[in-house]
N, C-alpha and C positions, 0 to 999 in steps of 0.2 A: 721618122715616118709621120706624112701628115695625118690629119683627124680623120678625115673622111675616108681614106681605105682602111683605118684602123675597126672604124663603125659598118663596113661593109664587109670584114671578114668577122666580127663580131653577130652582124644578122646574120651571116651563111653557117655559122656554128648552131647559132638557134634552130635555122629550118633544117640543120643535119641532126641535134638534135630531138625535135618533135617528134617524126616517126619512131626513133628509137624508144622514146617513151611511150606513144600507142602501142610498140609490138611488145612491151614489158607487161602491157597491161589487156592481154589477148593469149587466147589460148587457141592453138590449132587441133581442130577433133581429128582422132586416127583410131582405127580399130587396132588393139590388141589382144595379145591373150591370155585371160584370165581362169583361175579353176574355178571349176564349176563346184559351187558349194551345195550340199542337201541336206538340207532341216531334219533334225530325227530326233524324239523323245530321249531323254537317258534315264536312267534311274541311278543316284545316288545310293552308294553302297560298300560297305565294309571291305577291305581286301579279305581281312581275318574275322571269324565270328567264333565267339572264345567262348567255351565253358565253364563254370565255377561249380565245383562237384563235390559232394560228401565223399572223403576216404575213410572214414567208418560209418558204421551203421547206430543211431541212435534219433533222440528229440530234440530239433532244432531250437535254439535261442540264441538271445542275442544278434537278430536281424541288424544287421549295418546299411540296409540300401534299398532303394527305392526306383521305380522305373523311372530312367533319364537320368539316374546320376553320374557325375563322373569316379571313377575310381582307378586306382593307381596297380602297379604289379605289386602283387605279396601283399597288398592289402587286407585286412581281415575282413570279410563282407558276412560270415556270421559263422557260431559255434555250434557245433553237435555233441549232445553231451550221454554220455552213456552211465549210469549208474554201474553197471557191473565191473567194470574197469576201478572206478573207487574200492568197490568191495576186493576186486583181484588186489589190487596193491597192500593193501590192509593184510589178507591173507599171506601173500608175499611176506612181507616184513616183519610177521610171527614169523612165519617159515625158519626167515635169515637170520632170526633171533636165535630160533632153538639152534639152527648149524653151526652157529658162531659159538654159544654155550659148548658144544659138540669138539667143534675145533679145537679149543681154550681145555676142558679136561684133557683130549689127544695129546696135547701138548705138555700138559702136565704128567698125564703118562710115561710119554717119551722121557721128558725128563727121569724122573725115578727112574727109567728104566736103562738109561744109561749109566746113570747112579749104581745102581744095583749089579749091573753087568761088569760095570772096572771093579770092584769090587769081589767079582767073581760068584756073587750070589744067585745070578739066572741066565739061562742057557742063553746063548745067540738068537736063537730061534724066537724066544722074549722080545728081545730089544727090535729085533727085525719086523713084527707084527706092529707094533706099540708104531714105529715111522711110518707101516703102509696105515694103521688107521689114522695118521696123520695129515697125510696123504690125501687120504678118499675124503675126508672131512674139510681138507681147503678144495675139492675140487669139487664138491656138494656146493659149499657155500657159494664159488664163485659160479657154478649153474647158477643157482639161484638168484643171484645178483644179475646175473646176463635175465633172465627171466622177468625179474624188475623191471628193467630196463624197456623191454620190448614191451609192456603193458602201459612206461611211463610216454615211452612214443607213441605208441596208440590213443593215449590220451591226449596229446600234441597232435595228434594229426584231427583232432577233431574240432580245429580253425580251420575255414571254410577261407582261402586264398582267393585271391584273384589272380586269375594267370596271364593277364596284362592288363597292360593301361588302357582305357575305353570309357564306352559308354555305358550304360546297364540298357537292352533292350526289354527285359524279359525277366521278372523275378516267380519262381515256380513254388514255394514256399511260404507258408508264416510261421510265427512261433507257436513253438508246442508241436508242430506237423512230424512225423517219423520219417523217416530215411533209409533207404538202404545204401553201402557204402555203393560208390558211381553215381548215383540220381543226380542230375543234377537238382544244382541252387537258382543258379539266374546264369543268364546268358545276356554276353556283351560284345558290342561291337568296339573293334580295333579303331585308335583314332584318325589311321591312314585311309581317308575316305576316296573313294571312285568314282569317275560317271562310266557305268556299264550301259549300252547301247546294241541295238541289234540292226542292223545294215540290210537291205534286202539283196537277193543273191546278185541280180544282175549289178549291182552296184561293188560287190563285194570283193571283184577283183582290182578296185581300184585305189582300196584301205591298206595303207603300209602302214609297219611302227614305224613310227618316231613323225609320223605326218605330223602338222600342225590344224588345229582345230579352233573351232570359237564358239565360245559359250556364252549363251544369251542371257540375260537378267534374271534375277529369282522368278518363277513363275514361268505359265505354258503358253502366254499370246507372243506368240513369234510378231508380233509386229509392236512391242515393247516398247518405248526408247528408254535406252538406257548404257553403260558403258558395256563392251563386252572380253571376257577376259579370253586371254588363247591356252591354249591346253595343247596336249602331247596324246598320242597313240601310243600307248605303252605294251598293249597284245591284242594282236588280233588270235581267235581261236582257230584252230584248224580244221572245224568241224562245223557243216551246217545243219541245222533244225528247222523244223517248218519253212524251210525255203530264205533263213534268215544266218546270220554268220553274228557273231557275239564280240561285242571289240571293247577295250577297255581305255578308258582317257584319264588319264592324272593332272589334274588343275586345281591350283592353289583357291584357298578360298572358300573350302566347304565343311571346314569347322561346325558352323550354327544350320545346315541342314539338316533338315530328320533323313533319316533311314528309309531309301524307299522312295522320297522326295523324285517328282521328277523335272526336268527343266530340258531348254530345248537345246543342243548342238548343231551347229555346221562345222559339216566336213567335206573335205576337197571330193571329190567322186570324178574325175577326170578334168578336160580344161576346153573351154569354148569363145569364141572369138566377141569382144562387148566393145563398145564406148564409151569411156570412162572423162570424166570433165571434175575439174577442181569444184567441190561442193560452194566455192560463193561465188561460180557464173549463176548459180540459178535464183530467181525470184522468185517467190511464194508468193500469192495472192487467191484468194478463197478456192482456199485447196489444191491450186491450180500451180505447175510450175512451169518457168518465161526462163529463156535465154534467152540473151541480145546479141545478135550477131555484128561481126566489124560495122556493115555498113546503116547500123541502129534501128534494124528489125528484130524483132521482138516474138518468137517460135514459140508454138506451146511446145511441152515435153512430156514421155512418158517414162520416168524414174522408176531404177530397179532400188535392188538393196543399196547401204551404204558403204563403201568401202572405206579403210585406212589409207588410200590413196585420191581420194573423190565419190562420187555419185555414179553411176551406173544407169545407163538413157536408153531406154527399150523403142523410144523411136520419137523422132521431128529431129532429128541430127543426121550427118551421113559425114565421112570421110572427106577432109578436107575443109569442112568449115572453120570459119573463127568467129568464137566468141568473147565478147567479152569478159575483163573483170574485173572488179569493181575495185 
């Protein structure tokens, strides 16, 4: 093959191509359809909010915890100590003393008295008496030891547990303060944290579980920037309140929030038709945002939220254009 049509199928590949690489680098506008998301406060919230309670009644010591702590299940977070329960036990264990002395003659009793009956010295009726006070005196003593028992548990039961893992919101107590058994000690939140939200009605039929949702940055200025995490509908209620429906979102990431905390949510609330454009066709310049179109006009824009797919253009755009990109 000679040079020269070598060099003339070599330009016809270049100007085939150029375009190909203008249209790589071109976006064509088309409306689709996107859900219609709606901003709503939530409030950060416990699933479980736990008790820690005196099960006996006495004077609290030995405090373990302090509002905002963490604590663990079965934890000891403080004791209630009852003086009279000492004194029972004490009582008790003369009691078991003198029955066991009690026991111990019976026994020796019996013996003789067995003794003396093969022998033929004392009637039946002897020996028979001698085994039931034998008898009654192990069954005295082991009441009594059952009796023990239930006052040593009483005194065990007067560690103040945690009845799970959480946080401490709320301690009701100090040392020295009296009790009655149930009062509570402190109150703790569960460390499975929520965003509970309340939806307005006419919105409210458009909340299913397992929707997906997005959670805006710590804090309440919905216009933030910052990354935003996605979350789950995990219930909605079945019941409305003040013209409001109550729905619950599970999203990772809310460890270090207080209780109560509120932050803002978008959720889908139905689907509406937008223009959507890869976020680096647009230029910035003093607050202002430019598209350039193919044939290197230059449109102002008016920008909605941001999406995971691009920029969102409320208007200087219309179906069918092409813009640039860079």
């Amino acid at each position: 093959m000679s040079v020269r049509p070598l060099t003339a199928l070599v330009a016809l590949a270049c100007l085939l191509a150029a375009p190909a690489a203008a249209r790589a680098g071109e976006h064509t506008v088309a409306v689709t359809e996107i859900a219609e998301m709606k901003a709503v406060y939530a409030t950060v919230e416990s699933t479980d909010i736990l008790k820690a309670r005196a099960r006996i009644g006495g004077t609290v010591g030995g405090l373990a915890l302090d509002e905002g702590d963490r604590v663990e299940a079965g934890q000891t977070v403080a004791v209630v100590g009852d003086p009279k329960l000492m004194l029972q036990m004490r009582s008790l264990d003369a009691r078991i003393q003198s029955l066991a002395a009690e026991r111990a003659q019976a026994a020796t009793d019996l013996e003789r008295a067995e003794s003396l009956r093969a022998q033929g010295v004392i009637a039946q009726a002897r020996l028979d008496d001698a085994r039931t006070r034998l008898k009654v005196a192990d069954r005295q003593l082991a009441a009594m030891r059952a009796e023990r028992q239930v006052v040593e548990q009483q005194s065990a039961e007067g560690a103040v547990l945690a009845p799970g893992s959480g946080r401490v919101l709320s301690v009701a107590v100090v040392d020295g303060s009296v009790v009655l058994p149930g009062e509570v000690i402190a109150t703790l939140a569960a460390e499975n944290y929520i965003l509970r939200l309340k939806v307005p009605e006419r919105h409210a039929r458009f909340v299913k579980a397992g929707a997906a949702v997005e959670v805006g940055p710590r804090g309440l200025d919905h216009r933030a920037e910052g990354p935003r995490r996605v979350g789950e509908v995990v219930k909605v209620y079945p019941e409305l309140a003040d013209g409001r429906v109550v729905v619950d979102v599970a999203v990772d990431g809310l460890g270090d929030y207080f209780v109560g905390e509120r932050t803002i949510v978008w959720l889908p609330t139905g689907t509406r038709r937008a223009v959507i454009v890869p976020a680096a066709a647009l230029a910035r310049r003093f607050g202002n945002a430019f598209v350039t179109l193919a044939d290197g006009t230059e449109v102002l824009v008016q920008t909605g939220r941001p999406r995971a797919d691009g920029v969102e253009i409320l208007s200087g755009l219309a179906a069918g254009d092409v813009v640039r990109l860079p």
